[in-house]
C-alpha positions in Angstrom: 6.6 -43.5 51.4 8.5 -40.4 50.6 7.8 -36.6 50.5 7.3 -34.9 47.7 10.6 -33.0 48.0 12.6 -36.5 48.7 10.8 -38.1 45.9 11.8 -35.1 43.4 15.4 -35.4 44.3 15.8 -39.0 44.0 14.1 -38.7 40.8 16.3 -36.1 39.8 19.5 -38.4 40.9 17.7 -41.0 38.5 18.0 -39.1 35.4 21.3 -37.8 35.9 22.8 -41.5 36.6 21.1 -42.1 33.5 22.3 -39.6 31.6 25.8 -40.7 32.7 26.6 -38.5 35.9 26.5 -34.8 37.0 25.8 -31.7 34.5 28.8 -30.1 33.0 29.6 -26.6 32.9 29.0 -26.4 29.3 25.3 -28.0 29.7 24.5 -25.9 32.8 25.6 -22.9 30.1 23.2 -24.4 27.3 20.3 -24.8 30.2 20.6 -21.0 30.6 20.9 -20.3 26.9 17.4 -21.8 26.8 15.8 -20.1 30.0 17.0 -17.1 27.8 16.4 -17.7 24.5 13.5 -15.9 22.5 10.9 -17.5 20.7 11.2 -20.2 18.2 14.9 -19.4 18.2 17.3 -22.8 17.7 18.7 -22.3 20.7 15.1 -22.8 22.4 14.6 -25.8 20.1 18.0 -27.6 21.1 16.8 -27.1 24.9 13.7 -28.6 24.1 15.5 -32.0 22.7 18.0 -31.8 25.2 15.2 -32.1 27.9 13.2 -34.7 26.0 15.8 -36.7 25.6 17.2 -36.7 29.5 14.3 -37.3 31.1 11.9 -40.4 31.1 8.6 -39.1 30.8 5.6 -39.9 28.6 4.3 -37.6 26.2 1.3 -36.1 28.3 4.0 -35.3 30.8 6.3 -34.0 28.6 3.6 -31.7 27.5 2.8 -30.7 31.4 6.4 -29.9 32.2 6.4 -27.8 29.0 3.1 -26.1 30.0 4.2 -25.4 33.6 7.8 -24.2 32.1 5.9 -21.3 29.9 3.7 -20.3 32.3 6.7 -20.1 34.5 8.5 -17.8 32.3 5.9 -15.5 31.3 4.5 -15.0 34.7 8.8 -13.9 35.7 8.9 -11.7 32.4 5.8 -9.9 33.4 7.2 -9.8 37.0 10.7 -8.0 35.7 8.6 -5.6 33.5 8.6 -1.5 34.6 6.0 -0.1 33.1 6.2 3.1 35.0 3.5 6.1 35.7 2.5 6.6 31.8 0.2 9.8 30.9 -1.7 9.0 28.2 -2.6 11.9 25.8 -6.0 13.3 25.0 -7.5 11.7 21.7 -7.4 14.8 18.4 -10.6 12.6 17.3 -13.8 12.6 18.8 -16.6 10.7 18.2 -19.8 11.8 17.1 -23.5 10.1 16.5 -24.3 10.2 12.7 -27.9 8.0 11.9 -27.6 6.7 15.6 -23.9 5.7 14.9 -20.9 6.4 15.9 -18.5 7.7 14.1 -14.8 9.5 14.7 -14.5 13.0 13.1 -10.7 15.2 13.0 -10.4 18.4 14.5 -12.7 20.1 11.1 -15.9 17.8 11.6 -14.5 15.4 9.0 -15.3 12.0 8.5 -12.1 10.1 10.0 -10.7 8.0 7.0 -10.9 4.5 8.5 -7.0 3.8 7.1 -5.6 5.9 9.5 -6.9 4.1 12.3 -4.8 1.4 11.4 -1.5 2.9 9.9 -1.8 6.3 12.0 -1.2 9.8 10.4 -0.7 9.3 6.8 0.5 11.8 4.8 1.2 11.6 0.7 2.6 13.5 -2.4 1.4 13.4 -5.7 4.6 12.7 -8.1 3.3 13.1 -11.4 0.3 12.9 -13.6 0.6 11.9 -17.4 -1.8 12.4 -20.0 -1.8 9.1 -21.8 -3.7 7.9 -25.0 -4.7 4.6 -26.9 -5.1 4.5 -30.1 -8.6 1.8 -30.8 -10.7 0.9 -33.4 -13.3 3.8 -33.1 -10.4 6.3 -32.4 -7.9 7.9 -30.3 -8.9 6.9 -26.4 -7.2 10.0 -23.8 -6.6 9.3 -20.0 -4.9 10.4 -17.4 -1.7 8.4 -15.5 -1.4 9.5 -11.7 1.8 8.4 -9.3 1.3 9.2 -5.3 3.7 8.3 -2.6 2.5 8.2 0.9 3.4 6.9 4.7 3.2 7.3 8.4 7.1 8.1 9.2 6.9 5.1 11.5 8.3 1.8 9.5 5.6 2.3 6.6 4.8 3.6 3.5 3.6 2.7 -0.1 3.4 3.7 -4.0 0.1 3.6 -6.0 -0.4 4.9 -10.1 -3.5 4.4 -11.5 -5.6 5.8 -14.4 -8.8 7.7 -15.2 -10.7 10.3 -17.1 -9.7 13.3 -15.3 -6.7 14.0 -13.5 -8.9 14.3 -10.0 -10.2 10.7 -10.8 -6.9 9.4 -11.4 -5.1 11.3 -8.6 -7.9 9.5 -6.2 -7.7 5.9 -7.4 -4.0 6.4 -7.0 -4.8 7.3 -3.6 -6.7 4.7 -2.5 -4.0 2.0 -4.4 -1.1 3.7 -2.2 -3.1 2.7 0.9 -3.4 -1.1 -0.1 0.1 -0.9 -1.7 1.8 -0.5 2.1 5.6 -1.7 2.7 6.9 -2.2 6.5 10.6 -1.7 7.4 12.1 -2.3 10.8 14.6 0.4 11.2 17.6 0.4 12.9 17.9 2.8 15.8 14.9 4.2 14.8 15.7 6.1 11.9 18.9 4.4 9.9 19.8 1.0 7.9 21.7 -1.8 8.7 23.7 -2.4 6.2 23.6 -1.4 2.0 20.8 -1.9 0.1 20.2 -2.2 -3.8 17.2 -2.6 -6.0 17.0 -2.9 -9.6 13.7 -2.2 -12.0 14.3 -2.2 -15.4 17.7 -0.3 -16.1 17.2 1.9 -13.3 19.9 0.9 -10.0 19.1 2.2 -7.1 22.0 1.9 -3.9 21.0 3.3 -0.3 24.0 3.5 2.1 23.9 2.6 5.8 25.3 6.0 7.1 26.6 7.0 10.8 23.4 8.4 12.9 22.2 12.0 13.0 24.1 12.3 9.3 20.8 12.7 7.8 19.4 12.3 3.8 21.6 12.7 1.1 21.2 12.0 -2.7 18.1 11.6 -5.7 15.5 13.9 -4.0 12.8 11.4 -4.8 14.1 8.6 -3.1 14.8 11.0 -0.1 11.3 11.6 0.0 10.2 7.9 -0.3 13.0 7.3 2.9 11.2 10.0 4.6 8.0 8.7 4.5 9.4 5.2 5.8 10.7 7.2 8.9 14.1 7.0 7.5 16.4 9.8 7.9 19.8 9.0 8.3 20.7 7.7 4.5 22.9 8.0 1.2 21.0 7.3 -1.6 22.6 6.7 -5.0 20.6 6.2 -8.6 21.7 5.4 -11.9 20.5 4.1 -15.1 17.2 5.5 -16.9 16.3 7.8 -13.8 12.2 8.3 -14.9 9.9 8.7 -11.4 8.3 5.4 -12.1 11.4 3.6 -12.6 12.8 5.4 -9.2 10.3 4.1 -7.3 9.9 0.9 -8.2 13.2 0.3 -8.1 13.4 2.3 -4.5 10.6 0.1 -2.9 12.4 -3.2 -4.2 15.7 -2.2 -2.3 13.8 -1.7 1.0 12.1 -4.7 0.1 15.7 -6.5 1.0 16.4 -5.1 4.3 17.0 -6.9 7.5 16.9 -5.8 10.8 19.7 -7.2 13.3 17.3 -9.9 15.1 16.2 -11.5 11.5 19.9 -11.7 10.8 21.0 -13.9 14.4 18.4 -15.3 13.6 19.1 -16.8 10.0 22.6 -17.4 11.3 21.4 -19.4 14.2 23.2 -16.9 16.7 21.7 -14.4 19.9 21.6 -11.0 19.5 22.3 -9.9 23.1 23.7 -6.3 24.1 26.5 -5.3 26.3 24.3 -4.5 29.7 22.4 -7.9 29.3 25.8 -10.0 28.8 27.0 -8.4 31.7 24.2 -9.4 33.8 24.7 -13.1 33.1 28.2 -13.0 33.0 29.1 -13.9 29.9 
C-alpha cells in the first residue's frame, strides 16, 4: 500500500519509461505552448494528442483529466485578472411605466428604439434619394429610391436603399434595412487596418490603405464617411471606375468585408500571436 503522492510518482515514472525516458527540452517547451495556448488554437490541439497518446488512461479518464485541467486553468486566469476600482456611469435612459410596462425613454421622453440597445448609439446619413419610374401596362408607375448609411463608431455599421411612394416612406424603410444590414470589423489599434484592402462592385474599385496611426482619413468623401461610421479613422481611401454612390458603397462594404485582424491571421497560419511584454515573461 502506497500514498497517494508515492503512487502518483511511480505512475508518473511509468509513463515516461514508456514513452522512452525523460521529457526533452523541446517537449517541456510544447507542454508550455499548450498551458498557454488560446482556444481551439492547433497548438492546444497537438497538446491534447500529445497527452492522449503518453498516457494510459481510458476514455472516462481522459475526459476527467481534461475536465480538472480546464477548470484548472480558468480558475488561475480569473486569479491573474485586475479588474480594478471601476466607476460605472449613470444610465442617459430611464425607465418609465407605459400600460403597467416598462419601458426605457432618452433624455426627450422618447420611446428608446430597441436597436440601440444592442448596437449602442447609432447615428446615420441619408445619401441620396431618386425619383424612379416604371413604365406598366396601365401607365407610368413613380417611386422614390432612398440610400442611408449608418453605425455606432465602435466595429459596426451598415447600408440600406429601399423604395416607396414618398420620399419620407422610402427614407424610413431604408432606415430600418440599414439596421438589419449591419457589418462588424475588428480594428486594429482601435481605429486603423491591418493591411490593404480592395473591393470591387461592378466597374467601381475601391482600395483602402493601411496608414501609420493618428494620420487620419484621406480620400473619396463617401467612403471616409462609411470608415467613420465603422470607427475607422486612420485611412487612405482610393476609388476608381464608374464612381455613382451606390456603386461606392457597395463596393466599400465588400472591401471591409475582406479584412482580418492579427489573431485570425496566426491563426489561419497556425502560429501565436504573442507581444513583446508576454514573451519576456516566459522567456522566450
Amino acid at each position: 500500500d502506497y500514498d497517494a503522492d508515492l503512487a502518483d510518482s511511480i505512475r508518473e515514472r511509468r509513463l515516461l519509461n514508456r514513452a522512452g525516458g525523460d521529457i526533452s527540452i523541446e517537449e517541456q517547451l510544447s507542454m508550455a505552448d499548450y498551458l498557454t495556448a488560446s482556444p481551439g488554437s492547433l497548438e492546444e490541439m497537438k497538446g491534447e494528442r500529445r497527452l492522449l497518446a503518453l498516457d494510459g488512461m481510458d476514455e472516462e479518464a481522459r475526459k476527467s483529466f481534461k475536465t480538472n485541467l480546464d477548470g484548472m486553468i480558468e480558475k488561475l486566469q480569473l486569479e491573474t485578472i485586475d479588474l480594478g476600482q471601476y466607476e460605472y456611469p449613470e444610465e442617459e435612459n430611464d425607465r418609465v411605466k407605459i400600460d403597467g410596462e416598462e419601458e426605457e425613454v432618452d433624455r426627450k421622453g422618447q420611446p428608446l428604439d430597441p436597436l440601440q440597445l444592442a448596437y449602442g448609439q447609432w447615428g446615420e446619413s441619408i445619401i441620396r434619394v431618386d425619383r424612379v419610374q416604371k413604365v406598366q401596362k396601365g401607365g407610368t408607375m413613380v417611386r422614390y429610391r432612398a440610400l442611408v448609411v449608418g453605425g455606432n463608431t465602435r466595429g459596426c455599421a451598415g447600408f440600406g436603399i429601399a423604395k416607396a411612394n414618398s420620399p419620407q416612406e422610402a427614407t424610413q424603410a431604408a432606415s430600418r434595412q440599414c439596421k438589419r444590414n449591419i457589418f462588424f470589423i475588428d480594428r486594429h489599434a482601435g481605429a486603423g487596418l491591418t493591411r490593404d484592402l480592395a473591393g470591387r462592385h461592378n466597374s467601381c474599385k475601391v482600395t483602402l490603405l493601411a496608414v501609420s496611426p493618428f494620420h487620419g482619413l484621406h480620400g473619396h468623401p463617401l467612403v471616409s464617411d462609411i470608415l467613420l461610421y465603422f470607427g475607422i479613422a486612420d485611412c487612405t481611401a482610393k476609388t476608381h471606375g464608374n464612381r455613382n454612390q451606390y456603386n461606392v458603397v457597395r463596393a466599400t462594404f465588400k472591401a471591409i468585408m475582406t479584412h482580418e485582424s492579427l489573431e485570425d491571421i496566426a491563426r489561419k497560419r497556425g502560429r501565436r500571436l504573442l507581444n513583446l511584454e508576454r514573451a519576456q515573461k516566459l522567456q522566450i
